[in-house]
C-alpha positions as CSV (number, residue, x, y, z in Angstrom):
1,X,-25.5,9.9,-0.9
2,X,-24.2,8.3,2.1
3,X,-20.9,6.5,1.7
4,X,-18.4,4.1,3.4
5,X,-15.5,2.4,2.2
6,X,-15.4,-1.4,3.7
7,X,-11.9,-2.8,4.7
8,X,-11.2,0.8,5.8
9,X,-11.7,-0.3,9.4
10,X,-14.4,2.3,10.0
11,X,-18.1,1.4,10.4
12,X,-21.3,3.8,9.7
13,X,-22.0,5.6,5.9
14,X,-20.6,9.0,7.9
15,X,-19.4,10.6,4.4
16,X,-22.4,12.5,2.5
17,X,-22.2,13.8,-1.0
18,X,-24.4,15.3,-3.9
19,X,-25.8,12.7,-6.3
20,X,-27.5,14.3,-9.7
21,X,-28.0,13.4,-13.2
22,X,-30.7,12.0,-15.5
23,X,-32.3,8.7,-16.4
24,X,-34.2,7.6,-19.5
25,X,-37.3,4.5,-18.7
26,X,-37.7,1.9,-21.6
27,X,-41.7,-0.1,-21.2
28,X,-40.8,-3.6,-21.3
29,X,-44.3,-4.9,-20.0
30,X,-47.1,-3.5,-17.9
31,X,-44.8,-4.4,-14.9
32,X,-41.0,-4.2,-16.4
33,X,-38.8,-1.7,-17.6
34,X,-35.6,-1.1,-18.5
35,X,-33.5,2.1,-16.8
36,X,-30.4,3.6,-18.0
37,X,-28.8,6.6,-16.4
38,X,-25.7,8.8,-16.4
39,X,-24.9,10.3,-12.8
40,X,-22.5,12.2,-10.6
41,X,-21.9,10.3,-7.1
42,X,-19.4,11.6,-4.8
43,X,-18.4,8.9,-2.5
44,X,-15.6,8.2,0.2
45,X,-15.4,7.7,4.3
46,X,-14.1,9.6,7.2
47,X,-13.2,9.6,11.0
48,X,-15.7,10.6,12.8
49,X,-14.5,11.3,15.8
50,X,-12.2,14.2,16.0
51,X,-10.3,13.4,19.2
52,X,-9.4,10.0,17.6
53,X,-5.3,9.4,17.1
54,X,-6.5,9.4,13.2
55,X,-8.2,11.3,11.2
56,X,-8.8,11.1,7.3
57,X,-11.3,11.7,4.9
58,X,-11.5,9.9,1.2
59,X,-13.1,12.0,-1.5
60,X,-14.0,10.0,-4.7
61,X,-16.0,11.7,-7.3
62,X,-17.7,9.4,-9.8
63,X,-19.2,9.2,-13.1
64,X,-21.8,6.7,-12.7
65,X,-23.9,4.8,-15.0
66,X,-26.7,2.3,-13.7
67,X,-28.4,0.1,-15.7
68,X,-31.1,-0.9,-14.3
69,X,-34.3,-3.4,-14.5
70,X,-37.4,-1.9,-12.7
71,X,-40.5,-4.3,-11.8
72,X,-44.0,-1.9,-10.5
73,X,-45.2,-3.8,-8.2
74,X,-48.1,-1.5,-7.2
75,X,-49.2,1.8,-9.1
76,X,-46.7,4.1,-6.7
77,X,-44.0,1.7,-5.8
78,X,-41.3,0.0,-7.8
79,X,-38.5,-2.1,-7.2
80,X,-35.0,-1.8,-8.9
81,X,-31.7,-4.2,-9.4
82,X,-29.3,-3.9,-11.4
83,X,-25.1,-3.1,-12.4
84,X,-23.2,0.1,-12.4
85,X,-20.4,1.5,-14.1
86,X,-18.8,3.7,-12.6
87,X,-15.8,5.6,-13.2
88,X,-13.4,7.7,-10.9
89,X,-12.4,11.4,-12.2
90,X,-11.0,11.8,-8.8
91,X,-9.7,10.8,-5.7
92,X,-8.3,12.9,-2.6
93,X,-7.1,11.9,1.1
94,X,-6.8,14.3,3.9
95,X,-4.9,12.7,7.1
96,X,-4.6,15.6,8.8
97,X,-2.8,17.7,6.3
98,X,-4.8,18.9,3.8
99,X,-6.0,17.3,0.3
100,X,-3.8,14.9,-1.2
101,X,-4.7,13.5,-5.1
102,X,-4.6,9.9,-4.8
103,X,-6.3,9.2,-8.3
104,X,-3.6,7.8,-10.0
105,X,-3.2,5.0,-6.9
106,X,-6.9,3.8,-7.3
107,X,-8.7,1.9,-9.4
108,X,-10.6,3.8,-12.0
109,X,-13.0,1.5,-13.0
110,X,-15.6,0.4,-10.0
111,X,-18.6,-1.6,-11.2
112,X,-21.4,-2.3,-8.3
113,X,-24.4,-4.5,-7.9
114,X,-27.6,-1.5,-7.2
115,X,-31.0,-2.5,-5.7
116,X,-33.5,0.1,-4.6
117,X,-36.8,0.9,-4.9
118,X,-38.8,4.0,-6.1
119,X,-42.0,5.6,-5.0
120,X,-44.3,7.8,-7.0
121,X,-45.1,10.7,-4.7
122,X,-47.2,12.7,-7.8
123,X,-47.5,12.8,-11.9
124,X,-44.2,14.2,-12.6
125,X,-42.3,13.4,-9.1
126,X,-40.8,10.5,-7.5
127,X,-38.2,9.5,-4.6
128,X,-35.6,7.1,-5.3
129,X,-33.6,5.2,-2.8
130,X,-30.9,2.4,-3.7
131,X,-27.5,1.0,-2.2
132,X,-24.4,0.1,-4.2
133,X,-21.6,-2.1,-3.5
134,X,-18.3,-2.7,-5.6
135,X,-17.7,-6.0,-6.6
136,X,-13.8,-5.1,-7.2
137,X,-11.5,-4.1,-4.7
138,X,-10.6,-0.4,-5.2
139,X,-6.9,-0.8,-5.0
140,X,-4.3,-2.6,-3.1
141,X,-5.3,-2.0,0.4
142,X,-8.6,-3.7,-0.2
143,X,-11.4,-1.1,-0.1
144,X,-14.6,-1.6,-1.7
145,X,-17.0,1.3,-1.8
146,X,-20.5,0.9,0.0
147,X,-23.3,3.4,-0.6
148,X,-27.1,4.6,0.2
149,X,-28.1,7.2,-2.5
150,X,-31.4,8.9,-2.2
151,X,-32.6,10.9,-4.4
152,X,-35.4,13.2,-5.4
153,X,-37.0,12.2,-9.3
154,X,-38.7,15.2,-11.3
155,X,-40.3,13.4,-14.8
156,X,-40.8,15.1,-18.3
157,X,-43.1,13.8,-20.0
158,X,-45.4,12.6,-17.1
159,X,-43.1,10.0,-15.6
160,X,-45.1,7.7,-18.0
């Protein structure tokens, strides 16, 4: 994943993290199905720029679950929107000093609009890619996490 955190005052998704869990697909139609999924995001922000007057880092780690509706448009490619559910197990500042737990000052509860788009690459493998954005503010100061997650898709079953 590729994170920011809007109303931080810092531009550019510079905070990478691991994204991994699993995904059932429900038929619908020939074209539409439904998606649910459990997954681990790590999220957050950070300086870039270590000769700036600040420095921090924000590092939220998530429980995630999308729900998602999927519409093939052709054979390999497929388009995805939905909401997410995520919730915060933790959440850690550095300004300079080391890792400080911030959990308890941020909301736990972060639900997001998701849109992506998936495309088959073989029988049983896929790549994913889809951006989030919290519809609540994260706590007091006004943050709202924005995110890219890519993802590589392995398929029991066929991917069918």
């Amino acid at each position: 994943s590729a994170s920011q955190i809007d109303g931080d005052g810092l531009g550019g998704f510079d905070k990478a993290g691991l994204v991994f869990g699993g995904s059932s697909n429900f038929k619908i139609t020939d074209k539409f199905s439904f998606q649910p999924e459990i997954l681990w995001v790590q999220k957050g922000s950070k300086t870039t720029s270590k000769d700036s007057l600040m420095f921090f880092k924000w590092r939220l780690n998530y429980v995630s679950v999308p729900v998602l509706f999927n519409y093939q448009i052709q054979p390999k490619f497929t388009l995805q929107a939905g909401l997410t559910a995520d919730y915060l197990i933790d959440g850690k500042l550095d300004s300079g000093g080391g890792f400080i737990d911030r959990t308890d000052e941020i909301e736990r509860f972060d639900p997001n609009y998701t849109a992506g788009f998936e495309y088959k690459i073989g029988d049983n493998f896929s790549a994913n890619a889809r951006y989030q954005y919290s519809f609540k503010w994260l706590e007091d100061l006004h943050f709202k996490n924005s995110n890219v997650l890519v993802t590589l898709r392995f398929y029991l079953g066929g991917g069918e």
